[in-house]
GUTI-347367 format. One record per residue (C-alpha): residue in three letters; x, y, z. Coordinates in pm, 1 decimal, decimal comma. Last residue first. Example, Ala and Ser with C-alpha at 12.3 -4.5 7.8 and 13.67 -1.06 7.14 Angstrom:
- SER; 1367,0; -106,0; 714,0
- ALA; 1230,0; -450,0; 780,0
END
This chain:
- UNK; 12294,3; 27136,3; -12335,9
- UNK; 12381,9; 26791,1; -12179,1
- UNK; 12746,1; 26691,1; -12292,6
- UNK; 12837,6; 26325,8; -12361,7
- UNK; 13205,7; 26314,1; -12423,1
- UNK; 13418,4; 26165,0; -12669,8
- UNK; 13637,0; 26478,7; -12735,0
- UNK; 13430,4; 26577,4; -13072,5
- UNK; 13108,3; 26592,5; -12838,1
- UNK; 12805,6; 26339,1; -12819,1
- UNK; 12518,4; 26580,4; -12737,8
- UNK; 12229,3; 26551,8; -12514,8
- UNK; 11971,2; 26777,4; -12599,9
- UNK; 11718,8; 26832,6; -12284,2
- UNK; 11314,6; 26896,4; -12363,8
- UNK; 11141,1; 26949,6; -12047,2
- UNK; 10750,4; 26857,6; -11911,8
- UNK; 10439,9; 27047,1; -11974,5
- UNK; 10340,5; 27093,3; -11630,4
- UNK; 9991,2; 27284,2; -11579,4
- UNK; 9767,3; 26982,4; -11724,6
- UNK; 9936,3; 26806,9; -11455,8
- UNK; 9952,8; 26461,1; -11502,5
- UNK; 10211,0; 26454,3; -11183,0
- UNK; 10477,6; 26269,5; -11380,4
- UNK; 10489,7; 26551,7; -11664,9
- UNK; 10755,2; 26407,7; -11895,4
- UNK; 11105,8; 26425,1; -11912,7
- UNK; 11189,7; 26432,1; -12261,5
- UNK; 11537,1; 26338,2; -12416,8
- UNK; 11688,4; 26493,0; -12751,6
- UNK; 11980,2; 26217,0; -12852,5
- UNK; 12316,7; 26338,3; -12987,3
- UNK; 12589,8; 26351,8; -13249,6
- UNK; 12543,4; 25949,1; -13345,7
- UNK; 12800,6; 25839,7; -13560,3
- UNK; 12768,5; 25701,2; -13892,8
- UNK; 12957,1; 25411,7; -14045,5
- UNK; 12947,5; 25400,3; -14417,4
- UNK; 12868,7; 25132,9; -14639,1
- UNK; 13081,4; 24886,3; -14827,5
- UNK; 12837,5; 24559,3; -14810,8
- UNK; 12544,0; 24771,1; -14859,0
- UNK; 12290,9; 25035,8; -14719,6
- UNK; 12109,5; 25250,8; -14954,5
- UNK; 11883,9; 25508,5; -14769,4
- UNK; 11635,3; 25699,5; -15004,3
- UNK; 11348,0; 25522,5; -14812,4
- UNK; 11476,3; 25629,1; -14470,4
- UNK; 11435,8; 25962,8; -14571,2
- UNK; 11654,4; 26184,8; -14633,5
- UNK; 11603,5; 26590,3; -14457,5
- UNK; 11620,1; 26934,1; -14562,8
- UNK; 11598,3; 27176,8; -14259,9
- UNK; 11416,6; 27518,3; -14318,6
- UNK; 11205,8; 27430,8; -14608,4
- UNK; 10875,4; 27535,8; -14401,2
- UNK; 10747,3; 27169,7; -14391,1
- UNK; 11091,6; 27098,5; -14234,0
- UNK; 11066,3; 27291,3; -13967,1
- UNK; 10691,4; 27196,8; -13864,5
- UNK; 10815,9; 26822,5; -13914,4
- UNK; 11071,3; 26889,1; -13674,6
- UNK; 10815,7; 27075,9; -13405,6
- UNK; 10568,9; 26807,6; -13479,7
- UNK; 10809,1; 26566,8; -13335,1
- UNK; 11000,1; 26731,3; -13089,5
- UNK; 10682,2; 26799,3; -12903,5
- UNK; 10530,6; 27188,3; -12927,4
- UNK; 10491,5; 27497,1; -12716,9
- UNK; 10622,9; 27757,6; -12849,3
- UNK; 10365,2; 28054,3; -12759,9
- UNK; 10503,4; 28354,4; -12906,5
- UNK; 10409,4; 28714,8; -12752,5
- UNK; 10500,4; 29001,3; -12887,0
- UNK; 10489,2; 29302,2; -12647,5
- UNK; 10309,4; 29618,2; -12697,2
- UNK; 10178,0; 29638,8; -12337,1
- UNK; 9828,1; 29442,8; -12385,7
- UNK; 10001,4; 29120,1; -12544,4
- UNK; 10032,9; 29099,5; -12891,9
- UNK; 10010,5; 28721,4; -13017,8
- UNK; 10330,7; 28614,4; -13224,0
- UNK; 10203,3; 28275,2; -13446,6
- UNK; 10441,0; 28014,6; -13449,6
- UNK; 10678,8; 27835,2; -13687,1
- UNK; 10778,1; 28139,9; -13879,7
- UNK; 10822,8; 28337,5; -13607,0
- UNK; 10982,2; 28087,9; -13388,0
- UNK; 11291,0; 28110,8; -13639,8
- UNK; 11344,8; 28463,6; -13614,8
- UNK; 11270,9; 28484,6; -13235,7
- UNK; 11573,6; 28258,0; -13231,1
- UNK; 11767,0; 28455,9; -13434,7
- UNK; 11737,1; 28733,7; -13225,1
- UNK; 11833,8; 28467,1; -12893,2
- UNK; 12111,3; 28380,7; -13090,9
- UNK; 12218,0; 28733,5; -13165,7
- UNK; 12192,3; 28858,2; -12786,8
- UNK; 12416,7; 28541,2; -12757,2
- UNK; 12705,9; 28659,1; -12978,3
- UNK; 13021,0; 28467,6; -12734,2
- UNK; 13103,4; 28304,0; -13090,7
- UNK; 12989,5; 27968,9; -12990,0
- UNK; 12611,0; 28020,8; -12941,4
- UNK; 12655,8; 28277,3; -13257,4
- UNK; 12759,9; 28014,9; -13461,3
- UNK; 12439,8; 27786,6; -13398,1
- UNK; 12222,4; 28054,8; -13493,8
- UNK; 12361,9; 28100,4; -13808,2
- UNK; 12353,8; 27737,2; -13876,2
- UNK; 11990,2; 27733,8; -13803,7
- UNK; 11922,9; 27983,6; -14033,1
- UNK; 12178,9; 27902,5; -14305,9
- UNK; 11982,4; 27525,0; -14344,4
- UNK; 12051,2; 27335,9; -14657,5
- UNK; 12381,9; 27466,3; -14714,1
- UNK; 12511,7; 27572,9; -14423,9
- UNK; 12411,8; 27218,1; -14286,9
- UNK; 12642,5; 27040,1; -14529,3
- UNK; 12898,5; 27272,4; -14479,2
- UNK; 12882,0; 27223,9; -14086,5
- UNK; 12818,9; 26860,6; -14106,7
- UNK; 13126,8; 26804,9; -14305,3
- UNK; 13346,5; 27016,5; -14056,7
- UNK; 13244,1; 26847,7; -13747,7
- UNK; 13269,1; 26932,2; -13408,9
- UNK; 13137,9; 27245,6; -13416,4
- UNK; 12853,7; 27170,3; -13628,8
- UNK; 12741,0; 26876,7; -13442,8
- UNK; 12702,7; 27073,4; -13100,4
- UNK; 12538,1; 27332,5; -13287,4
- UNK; 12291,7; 27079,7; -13386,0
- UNK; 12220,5; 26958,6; -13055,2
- UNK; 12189,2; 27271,5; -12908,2
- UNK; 11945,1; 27324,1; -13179,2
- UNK; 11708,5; 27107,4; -13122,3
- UNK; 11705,7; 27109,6; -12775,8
- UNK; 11645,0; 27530,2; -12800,1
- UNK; 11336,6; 27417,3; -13058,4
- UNK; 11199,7; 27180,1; -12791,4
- UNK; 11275,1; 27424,3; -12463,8
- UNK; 11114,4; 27694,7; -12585,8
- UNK; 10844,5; 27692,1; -12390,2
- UNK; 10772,8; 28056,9; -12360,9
- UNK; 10886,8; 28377,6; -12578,2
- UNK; 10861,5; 28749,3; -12533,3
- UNK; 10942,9; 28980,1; -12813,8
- UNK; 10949,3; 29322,5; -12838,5
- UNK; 10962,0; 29540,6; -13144,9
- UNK; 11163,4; 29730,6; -13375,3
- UNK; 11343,7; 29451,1; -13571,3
- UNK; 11369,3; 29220,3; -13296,8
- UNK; 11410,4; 29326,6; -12920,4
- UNK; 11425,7; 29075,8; -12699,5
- UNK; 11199,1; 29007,1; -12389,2
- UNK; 11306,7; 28811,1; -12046,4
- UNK; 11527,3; 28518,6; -12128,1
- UNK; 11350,9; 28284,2; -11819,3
- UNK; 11018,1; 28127,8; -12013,7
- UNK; 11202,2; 28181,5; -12336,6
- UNK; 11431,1; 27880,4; -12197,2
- UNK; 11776,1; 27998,1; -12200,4
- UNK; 12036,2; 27903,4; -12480,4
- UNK; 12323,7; 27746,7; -12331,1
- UNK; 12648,3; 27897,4; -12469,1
- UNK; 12838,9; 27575,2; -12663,2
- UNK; 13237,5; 27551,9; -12564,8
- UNK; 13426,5; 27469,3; -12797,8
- UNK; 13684,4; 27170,7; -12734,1
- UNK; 14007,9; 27193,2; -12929,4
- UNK; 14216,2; 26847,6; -12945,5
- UNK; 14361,0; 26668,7; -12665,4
- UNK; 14427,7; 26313,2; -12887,5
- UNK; 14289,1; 25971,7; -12745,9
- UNK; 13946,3; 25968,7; -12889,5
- UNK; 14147,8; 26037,2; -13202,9
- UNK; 13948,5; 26228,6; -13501,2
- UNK; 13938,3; 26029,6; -13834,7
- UNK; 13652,7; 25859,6; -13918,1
- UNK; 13448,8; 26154,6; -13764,2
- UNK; 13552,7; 26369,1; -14087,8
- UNK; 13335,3; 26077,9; -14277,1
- UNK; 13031,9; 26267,9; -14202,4
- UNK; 12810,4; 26059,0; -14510,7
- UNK; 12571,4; 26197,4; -14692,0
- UNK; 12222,5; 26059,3; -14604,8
END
């Protein structure tokens, strides 16, 4: 893991810049989107829009992360700049994008695209990963020592589970994310 070391020195105490993150809607509520000549419709999104509020969230706030994540991941970093740049017909293209090459698009009766995301956090980073969209270390590469680095925690993906055991519920994925003022945000 590289280090973020940019964290070491923002001020808890100073008023600095605080961007704002658009919420990406839940493919469930979006409606369709047009991508490259045809319709779209997405549902259960909420794991892979978790995912990358939270990494948004990181790149904002930190320069490090944001170089190191546009260079071993453009299409999530793209993604996450149009969230902040007021471009969220983009997002939601690049989106559909991303779920393409995790899912498989059904055609529904009308000429719409439909992808199924349903997935757990889990299999749904290990899907993304598999595909050489997000590089990761693993804990095996890690060298700790005497001198090492502190790291700060960006954010925590929470699931609410299906209480009821409703095989109709799925349950929720929310990102929250630890913000450059010292804030806990949930996107």
């Amino acid at each position: 893991m590289d280090p973020n070391i940019d964290w070491h020195y923002i001020s808890s105490d100073a008023k600095e810049d605080h961007y704002p993150i658009r919420l990406l809607k839940n493919g469930n509520l979006c409606g369709s989107v047009s991508y490259e000549g045809k319709k779209y419709m997405t549902t259960n999104t909420c794991a892979i829009d978790a995912f990358i509020q939270l990494l948004t969230s990181a790149n904002i706030d930190s320069p490090a992360y944001k170089n190191y994540m546009a260079l071993t991941s453009p299409s999530l970093t793209n993604i996450g700049e149009s969230l902040t740049r007021k471009h969220i017909l983009n997002a939601y293209k690049q989106r559909i994008n991303i779920l393409n090459k995790l899912f498989k698009a059904n055609i529904l009766p009308n000429n719409v695209y439909h992808i199924a995301a349903e997935s757990n956090i889990y299999v749904l980073i290990n899907k993304i990963i598999a595909i050489g969209m997000f590089e990761h270390t693993t804990e095996e590469s890690v060298v700790c020592s005497k001198e090492s680095f502190i790291y700060t925690l960006r954010g925590v993906i929470a699931y609410e589970g299906n209480e009821q055991n409703d095989p109709n519920i799925l349950g929720h994925y929310i990102a929250y994310c630890l913000r450059r003022n010292n804030v806990w945000e949930i996107l």
